[in-house]
N, C-alpha and C positions, 0 to 999 in steps of 0.2 A: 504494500500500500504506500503510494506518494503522500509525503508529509507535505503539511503547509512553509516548511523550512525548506524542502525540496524544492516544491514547488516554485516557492522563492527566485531561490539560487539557481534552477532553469530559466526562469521569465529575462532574471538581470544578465545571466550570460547573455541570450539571444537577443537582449537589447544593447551588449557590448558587439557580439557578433554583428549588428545592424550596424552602427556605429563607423565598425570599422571597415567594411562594405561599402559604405557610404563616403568613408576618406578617401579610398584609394586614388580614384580618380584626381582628388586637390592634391595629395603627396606631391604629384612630380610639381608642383608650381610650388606650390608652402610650405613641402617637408615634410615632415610629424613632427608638429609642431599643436600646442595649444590653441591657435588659431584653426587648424585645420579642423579638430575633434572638434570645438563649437561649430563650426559650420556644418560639419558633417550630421553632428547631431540636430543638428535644428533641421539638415535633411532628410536625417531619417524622420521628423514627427517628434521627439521628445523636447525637443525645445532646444539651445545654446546652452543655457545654465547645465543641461544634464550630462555635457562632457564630464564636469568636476566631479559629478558625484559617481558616475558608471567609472572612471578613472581617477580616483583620487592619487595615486601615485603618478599622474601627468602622463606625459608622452613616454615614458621610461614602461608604465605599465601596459598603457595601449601598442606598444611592439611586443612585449611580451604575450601577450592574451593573442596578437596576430597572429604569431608562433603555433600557439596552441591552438586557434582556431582552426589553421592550415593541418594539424596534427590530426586533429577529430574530421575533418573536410577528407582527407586523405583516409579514414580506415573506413567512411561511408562508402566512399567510392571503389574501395578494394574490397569490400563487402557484396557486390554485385560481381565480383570474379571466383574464379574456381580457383584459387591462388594454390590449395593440393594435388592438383594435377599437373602443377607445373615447377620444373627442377628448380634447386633454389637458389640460383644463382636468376635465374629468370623469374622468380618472385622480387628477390631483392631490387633488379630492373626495373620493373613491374612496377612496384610502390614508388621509388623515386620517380618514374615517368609517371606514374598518378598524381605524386604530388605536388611535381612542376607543372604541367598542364593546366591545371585547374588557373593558376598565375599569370601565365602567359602574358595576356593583357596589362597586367599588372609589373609588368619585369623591373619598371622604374620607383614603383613605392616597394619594390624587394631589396632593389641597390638601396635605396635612401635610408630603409632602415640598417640593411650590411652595415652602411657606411659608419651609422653610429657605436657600432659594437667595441670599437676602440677604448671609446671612449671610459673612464672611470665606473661613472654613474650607470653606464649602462651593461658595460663589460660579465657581471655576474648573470647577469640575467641572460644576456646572449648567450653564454656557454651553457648554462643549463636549459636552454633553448635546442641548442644543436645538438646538446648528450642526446637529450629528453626523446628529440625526432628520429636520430639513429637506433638509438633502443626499441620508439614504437614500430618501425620500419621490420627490426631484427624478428620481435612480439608476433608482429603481424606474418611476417614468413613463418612463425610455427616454431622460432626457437627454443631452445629449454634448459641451455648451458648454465651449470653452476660453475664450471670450473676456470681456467685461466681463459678458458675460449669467450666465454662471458667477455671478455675485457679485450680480445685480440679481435674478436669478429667485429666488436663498436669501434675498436679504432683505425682498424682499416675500412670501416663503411665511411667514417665519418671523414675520413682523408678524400674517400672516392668520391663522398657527397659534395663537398666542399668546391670542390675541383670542377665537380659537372653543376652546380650553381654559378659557379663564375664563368664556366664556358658558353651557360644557358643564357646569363645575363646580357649578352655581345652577340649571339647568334640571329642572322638575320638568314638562316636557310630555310627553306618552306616546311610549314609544320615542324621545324628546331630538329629536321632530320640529323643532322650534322652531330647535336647536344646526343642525342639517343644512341648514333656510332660512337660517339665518345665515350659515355658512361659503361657499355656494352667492351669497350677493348679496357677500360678502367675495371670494371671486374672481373676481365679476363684476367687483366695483370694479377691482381690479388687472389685469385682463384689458385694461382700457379708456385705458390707459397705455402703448402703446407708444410714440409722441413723446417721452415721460418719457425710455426708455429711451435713445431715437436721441440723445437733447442729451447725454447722459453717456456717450456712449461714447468719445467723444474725449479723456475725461477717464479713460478706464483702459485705454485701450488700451498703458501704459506700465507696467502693473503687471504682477508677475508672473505667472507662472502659477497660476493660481488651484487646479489642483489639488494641486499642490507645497505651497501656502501651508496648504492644508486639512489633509494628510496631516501637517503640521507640527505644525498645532493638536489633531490627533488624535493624534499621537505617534507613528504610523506611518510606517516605513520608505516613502521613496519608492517609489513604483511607474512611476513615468514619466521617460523618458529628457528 
């Protein structure tokens, strides 16, 4: 049964999701900027005033929550695929080509927030933005690694993501054909490493549990015993 707390915390997302829906289009001329969120919101219907409150942490939150939008955007749309019928190196493909796509249009309020990630202020939230996406990416392909692979398979996706974000950003080939052979010879690369992995495993087999350590960097409440 949906509580009135739920219930809540569903309405205000979907009116942050509206929100920022509504920005993308002003990014490339404003930024993500405070200005942009009041306007946006007063296009979505809720008024200007209602940036401050759906985003009281400013522009620094409203990137963050796009993250996450783009996260939950991305497992709906791989939710209508057969993602276990297909090998998983072409699942992993799969989701990243799910999740750029959906953006496309949007490639310059993608740079503009990149752009900020440098920055101090923004810097923590961005990284556990990109953990966050390479994890659900890993999730969604059906992974279940407790061990050092836990931690080897996120940081070679996240190098391969990274890479084909920024080659996706500049690609002006039809339908970002060009982005899709790139990402596709990038996990091939990666693919062709297992060795890499067997030398390093002896070296984390000491660490901890890697999903504890995540849930940690995520903020979340453990979930494993």
């Amino acid at each position: 049964m949906t509580t009135s707390f739920q219930q809540a915390a569903a309405e205000k997302t979907a009116q942050r999701d509206a929100v920022i829906r509504a920005a993308l289009p002003h990014v490339p001329f404003d930024g993500w900027s405070r200005k942009t969120l009041a306007v946006a919101a007063e296009n979505a219907g809720f008024g200007a005033a209602a940036a401050a409150r759906l985003f009281p942490g400013g522009v620094k939150e409203a990137v963050a929550h796009f993250m996450d939008m783009a996260d939950r955007l991305m497992l709906e749309d791989l939710a209508a695929l057969d993602l276990k019928a297909m090998k998983i190196r072409v699942r992993i493909a799969t989701a990243v080509r799910t999740r750029l796509e959906r953006w496309t249009p949007h490639r310059e309020a993608v740079r503009r927030a990149l752009a900020l990630s440098p920055l101090p202020s923004f810097a923590g939230n961005s990284l556990r933005g990109w953990y966050n996406t390479v994890d659900v990416i890993w999730r969604a392909a059906g992974d279940t690694s407790t061990d050092f692979n836990f931690y080897t398979k996120r940081g070679l996706l996240a190098a391969v993501y990274a890479s084909t974000v920024l080659f996706w950003l500049d690609d002006r080939s039809e339908d970002c054909a060009a982005t899709w052979a790139f990402l596709d010879r990038r996990i091939a690369e990666v693919m062709q490493f297992p060795q890499v992995r067997a030398r390093v495993a002896e070296k984390f087999k000491r660490l901890p549990d890697p999903r504890r350590v995540f849930d940690r960097m995520m903020g979340r409440r453990p979930r494993h015993p």
